[in-house]
mmCIF file of the C-alpha atoms, coordinates in Angstrom:
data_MODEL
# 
_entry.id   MODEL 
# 
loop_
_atom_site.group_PDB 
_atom_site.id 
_atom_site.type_symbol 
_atom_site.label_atom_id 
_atom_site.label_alt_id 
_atom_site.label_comp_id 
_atom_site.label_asym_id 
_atom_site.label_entity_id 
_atom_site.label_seq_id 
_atom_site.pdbx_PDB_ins_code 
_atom_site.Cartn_x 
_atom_site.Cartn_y 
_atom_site.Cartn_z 
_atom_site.occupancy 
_atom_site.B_iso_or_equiv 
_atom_site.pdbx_formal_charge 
_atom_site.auth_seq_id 
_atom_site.auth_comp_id 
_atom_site.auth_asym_id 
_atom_site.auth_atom_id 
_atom_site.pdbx_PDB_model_num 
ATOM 1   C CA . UNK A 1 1   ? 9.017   5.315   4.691   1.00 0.00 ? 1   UNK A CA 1 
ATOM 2   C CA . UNK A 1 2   ? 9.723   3.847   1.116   1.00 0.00 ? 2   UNK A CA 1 
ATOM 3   C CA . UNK A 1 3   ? 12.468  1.924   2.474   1.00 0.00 ? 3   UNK A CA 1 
ATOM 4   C CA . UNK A 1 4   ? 9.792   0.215   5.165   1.00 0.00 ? 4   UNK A CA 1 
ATOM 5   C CA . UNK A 1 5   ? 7.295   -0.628  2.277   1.00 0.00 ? 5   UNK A CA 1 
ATOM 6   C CA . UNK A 1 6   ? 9.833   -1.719  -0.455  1.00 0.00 ? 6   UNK A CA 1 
ATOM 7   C CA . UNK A 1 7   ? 10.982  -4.119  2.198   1.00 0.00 ? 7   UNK A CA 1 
ATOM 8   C CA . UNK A 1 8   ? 7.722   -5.176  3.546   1.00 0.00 ? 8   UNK A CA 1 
ATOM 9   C CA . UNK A 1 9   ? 6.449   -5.738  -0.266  1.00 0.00 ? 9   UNK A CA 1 
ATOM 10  C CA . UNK A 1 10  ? 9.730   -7.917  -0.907  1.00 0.00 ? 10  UNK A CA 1 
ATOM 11  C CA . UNK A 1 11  ? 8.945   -9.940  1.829   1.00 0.00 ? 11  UNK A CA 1 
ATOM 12  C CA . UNK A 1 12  ? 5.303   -10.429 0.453   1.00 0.00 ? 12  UNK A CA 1 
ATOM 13  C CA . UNK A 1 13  ? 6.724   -11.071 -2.946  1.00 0.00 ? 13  UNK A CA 1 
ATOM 14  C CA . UNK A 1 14  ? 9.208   -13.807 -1.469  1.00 0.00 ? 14  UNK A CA 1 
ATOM 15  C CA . UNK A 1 15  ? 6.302   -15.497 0.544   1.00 0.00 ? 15  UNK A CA 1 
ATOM 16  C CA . UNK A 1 16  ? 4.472   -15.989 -2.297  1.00 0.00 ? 16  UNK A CA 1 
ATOM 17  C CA . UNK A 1 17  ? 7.221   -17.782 -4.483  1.00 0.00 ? 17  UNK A CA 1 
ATOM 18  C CA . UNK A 1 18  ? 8.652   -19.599 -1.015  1.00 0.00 ? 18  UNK A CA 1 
ATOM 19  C CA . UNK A 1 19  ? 6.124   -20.311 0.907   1.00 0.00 ? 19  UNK A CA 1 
ATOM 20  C CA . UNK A 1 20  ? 6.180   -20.571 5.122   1.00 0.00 ? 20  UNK A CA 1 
ATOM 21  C CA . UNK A 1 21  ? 3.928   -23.271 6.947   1.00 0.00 ? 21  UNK A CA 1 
ATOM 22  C CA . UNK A 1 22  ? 1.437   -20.794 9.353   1.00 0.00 ? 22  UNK A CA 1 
ATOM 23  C CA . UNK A 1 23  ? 1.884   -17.481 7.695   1.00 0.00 ? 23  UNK A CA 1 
ATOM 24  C CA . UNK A 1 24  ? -0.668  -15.094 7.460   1.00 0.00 ? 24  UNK A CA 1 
ATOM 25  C CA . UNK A 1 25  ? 0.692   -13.890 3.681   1.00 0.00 ? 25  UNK A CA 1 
ATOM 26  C CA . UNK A 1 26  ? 0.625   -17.383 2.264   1.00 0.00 ? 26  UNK A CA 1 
ATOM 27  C CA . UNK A 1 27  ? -2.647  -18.380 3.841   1.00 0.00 ? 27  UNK A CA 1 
ATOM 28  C CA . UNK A 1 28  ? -3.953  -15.061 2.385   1.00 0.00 ? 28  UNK A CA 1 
ATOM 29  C CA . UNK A 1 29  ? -2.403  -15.959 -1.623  1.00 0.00 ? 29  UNK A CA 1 
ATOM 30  C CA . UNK A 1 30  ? -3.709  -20.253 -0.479  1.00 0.00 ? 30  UNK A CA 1 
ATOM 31  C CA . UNK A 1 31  ? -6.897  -18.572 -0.264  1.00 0.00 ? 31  UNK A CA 1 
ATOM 32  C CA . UNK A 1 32  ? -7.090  -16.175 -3.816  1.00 0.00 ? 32  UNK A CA 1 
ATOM 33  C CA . UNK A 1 33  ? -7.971  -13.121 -4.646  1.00 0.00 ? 33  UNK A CA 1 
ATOM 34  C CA . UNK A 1 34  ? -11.229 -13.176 -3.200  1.00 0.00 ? 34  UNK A CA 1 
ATOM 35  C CA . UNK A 1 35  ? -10.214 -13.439 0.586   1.00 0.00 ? 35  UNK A CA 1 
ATOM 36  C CA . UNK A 1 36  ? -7.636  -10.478 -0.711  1.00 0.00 ? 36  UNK A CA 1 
ATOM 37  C CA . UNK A 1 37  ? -9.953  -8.259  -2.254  1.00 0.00 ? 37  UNK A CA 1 
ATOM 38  C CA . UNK A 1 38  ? -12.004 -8.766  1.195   1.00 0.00 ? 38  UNK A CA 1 
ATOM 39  C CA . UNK A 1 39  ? -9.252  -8.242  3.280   1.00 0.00 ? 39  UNK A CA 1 
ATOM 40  C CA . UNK A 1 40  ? -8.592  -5.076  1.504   1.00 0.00 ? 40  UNK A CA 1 
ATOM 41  C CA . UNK A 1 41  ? -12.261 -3.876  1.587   1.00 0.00 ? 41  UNK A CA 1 
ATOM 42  C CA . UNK A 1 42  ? -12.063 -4.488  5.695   1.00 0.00 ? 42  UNK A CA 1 
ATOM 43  C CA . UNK A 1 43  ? -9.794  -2.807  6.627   1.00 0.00 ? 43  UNK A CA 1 
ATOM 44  C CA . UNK A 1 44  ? -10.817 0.061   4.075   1.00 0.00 ? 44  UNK A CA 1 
ATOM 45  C CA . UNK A 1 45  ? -13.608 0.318   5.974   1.00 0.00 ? 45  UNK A CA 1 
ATOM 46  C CA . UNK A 1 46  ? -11.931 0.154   9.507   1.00 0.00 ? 46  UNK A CA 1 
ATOM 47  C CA . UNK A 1 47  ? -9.363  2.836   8.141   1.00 0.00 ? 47  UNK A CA 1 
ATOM 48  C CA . UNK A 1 48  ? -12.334 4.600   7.789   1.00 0.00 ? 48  UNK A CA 1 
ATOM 49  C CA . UNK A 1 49  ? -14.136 4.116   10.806  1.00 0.00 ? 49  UNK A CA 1 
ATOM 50  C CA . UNK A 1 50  ? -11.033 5.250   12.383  1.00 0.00 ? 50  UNK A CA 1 
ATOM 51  C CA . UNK A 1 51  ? -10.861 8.550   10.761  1.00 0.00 ? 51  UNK A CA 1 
ATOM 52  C CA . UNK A 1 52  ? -14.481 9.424   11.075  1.00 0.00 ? 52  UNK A CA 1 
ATOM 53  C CA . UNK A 1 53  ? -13.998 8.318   15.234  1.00 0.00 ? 53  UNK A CA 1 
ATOM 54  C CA . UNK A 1 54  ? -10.773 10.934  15.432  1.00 0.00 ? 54  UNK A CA 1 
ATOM 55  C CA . UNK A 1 55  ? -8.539  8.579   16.935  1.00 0.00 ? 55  UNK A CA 1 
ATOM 56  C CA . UNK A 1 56  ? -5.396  8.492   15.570  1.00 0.00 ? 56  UNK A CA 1 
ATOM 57  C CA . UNK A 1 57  ? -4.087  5.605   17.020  1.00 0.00 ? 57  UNK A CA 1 
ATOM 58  C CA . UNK A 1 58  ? -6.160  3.327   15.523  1.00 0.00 ? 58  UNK A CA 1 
ATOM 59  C CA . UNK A 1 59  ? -6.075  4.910   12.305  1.00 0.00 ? 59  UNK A CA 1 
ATOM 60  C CA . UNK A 1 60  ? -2.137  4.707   12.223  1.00 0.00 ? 60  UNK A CA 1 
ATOM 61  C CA . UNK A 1 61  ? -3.001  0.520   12.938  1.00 0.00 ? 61  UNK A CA 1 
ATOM 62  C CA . UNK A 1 62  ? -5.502  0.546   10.337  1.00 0.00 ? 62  UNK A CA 1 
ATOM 63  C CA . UNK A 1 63  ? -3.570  2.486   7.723   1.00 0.00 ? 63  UNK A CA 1 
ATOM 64  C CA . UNK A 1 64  ? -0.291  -0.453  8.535   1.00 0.00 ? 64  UNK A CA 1 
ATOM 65  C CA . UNK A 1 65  ? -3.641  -2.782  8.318   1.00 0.00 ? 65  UNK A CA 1 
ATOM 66  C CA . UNK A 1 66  ? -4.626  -1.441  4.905   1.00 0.00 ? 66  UNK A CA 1 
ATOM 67  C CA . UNK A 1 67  ? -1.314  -0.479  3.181   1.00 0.00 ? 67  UNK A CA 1 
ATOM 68  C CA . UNK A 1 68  ? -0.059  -4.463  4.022   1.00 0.00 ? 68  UNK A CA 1 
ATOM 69  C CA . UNK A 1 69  ? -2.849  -5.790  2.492   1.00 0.00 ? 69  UNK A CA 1 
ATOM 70  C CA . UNK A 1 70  ? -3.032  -3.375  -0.492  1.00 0.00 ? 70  UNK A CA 1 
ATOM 71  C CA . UNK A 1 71  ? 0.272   -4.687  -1.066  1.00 0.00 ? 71  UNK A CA 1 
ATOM 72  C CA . UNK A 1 72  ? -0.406  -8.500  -0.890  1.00 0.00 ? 72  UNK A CA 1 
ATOM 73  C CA . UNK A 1 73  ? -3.267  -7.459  -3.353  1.00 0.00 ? 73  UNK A CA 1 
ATOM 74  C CA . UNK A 1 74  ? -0.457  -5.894  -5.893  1.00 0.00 ? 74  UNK A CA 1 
ATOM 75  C CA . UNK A 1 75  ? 2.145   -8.970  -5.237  1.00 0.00 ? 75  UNK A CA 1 
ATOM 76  C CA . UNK A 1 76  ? -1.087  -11.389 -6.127  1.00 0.00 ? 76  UNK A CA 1 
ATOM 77  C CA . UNK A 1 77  ? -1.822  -9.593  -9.190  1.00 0.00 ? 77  UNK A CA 1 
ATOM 78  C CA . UNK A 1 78  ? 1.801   -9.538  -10.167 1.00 0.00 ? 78  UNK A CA 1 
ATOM 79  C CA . UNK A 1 79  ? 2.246   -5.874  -9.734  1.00 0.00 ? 79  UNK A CA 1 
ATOM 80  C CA . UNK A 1 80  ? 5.791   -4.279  -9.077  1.00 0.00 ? 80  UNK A CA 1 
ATOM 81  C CA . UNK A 1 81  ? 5.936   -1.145  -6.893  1.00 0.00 ? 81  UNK A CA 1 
ATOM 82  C CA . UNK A 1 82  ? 7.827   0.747   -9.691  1.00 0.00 ? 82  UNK A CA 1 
ATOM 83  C CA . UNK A 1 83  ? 4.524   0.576   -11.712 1.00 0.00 ? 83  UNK A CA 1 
ATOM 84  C CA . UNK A 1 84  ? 2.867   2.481   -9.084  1.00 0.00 ? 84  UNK A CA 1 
ATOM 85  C CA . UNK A 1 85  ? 6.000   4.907   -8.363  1.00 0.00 ? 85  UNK A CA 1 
ATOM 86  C CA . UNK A 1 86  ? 6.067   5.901   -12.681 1.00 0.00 ? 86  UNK A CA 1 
ATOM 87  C CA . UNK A 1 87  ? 2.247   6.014   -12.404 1.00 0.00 ? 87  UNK A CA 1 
ATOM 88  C CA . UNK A 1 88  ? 2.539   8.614   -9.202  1.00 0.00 ? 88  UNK A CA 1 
ATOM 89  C CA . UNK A 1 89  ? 5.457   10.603  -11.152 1.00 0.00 ? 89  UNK A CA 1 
ATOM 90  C CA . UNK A 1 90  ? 3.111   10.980  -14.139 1.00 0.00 ? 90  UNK A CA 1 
ATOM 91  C CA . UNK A 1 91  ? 0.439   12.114  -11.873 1.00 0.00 ? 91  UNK A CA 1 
ATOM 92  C CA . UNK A 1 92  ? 2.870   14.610  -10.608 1.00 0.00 ? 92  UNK A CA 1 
ATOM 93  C CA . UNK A 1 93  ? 3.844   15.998  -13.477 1.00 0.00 ? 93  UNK A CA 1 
ATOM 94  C CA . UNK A 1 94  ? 0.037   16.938  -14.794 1.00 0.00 ? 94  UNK A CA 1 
ATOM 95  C CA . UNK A 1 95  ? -0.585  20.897  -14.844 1.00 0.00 ? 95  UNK A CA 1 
ATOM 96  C CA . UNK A 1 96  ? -1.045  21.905  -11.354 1.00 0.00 ? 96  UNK A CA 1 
ATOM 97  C CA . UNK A 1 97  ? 0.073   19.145  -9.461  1.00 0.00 ? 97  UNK A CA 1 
ATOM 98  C CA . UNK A 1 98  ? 3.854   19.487  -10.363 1.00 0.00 ? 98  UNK A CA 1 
ATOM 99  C CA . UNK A 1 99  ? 5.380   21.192  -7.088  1.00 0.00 ? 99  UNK A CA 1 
ATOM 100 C CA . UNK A 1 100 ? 7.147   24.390  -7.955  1.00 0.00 ? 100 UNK A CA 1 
ATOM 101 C CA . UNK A 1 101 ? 10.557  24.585  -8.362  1.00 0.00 ? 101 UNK A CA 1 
ATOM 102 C CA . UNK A 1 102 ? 12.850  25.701  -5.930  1.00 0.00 ? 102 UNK A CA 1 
ATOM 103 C CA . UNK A 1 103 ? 14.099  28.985  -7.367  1.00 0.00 ? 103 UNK A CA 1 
ATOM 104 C CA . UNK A 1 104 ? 9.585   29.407  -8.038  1.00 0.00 ? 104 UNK A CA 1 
ATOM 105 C CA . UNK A 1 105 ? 9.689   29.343  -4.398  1.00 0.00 ? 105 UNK A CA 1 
ATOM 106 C CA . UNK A 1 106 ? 12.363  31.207  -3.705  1.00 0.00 ? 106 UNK A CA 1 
ATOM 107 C CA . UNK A 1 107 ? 11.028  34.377  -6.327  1.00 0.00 ? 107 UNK A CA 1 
ATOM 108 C CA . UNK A 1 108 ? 7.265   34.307  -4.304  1.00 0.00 ? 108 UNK A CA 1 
# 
């Protein structure tokens, strides 16, 4: 899955410094961070929506929905996907979110 979104956040990344007539990514950084930030907070809520409804269909779509747009919102605000990756490894790290290692597993 990190190959998908690394690719699908270059591509976002390269619309915004070449830009393509009719596409959705450039009309979306034309527009600013407004119609981003509500972009993002729609399909939030429909993410949501689908979740509380128990259909997971619809909340894989929404989740595509959400995670694109999260990432337009990242590429707009000149954010690199490595900043999030160390941010999630220091996360990881903290006292009792680190994941055992394997020979902790192995001794339980």
């Amino acid at each position: 899955m990190k190959e998908i979104i690394e690719e699908l956040y270059a591509t976002i990344v390269n619309r915004k410094a070449n830009p393509i007539k009719d596409s959705y990514t450039n009309y979306l950084f034309e527009k600013g961070i407004d119609k981003i930030l509500k972009k993002v907070g729609e399909e939030s809520t429909e993410t949501i929506i689908a979740a509380k409804n128990n259909n997971s269909e619809e909340l894989v779509m929404e989740t595509c929905d959400l995670i694109y747009h999260l990432l337009v919102l990242l590429a707009n605000q000149g954010i690199n996907l490595k900043d999030i990756e160390a941010e999630l490894i220091k996360r990881e790290s903290k006292t009792g979110n680190k994941k055992p290692e394997r020979r902790e597993i192995e001794n339980l």
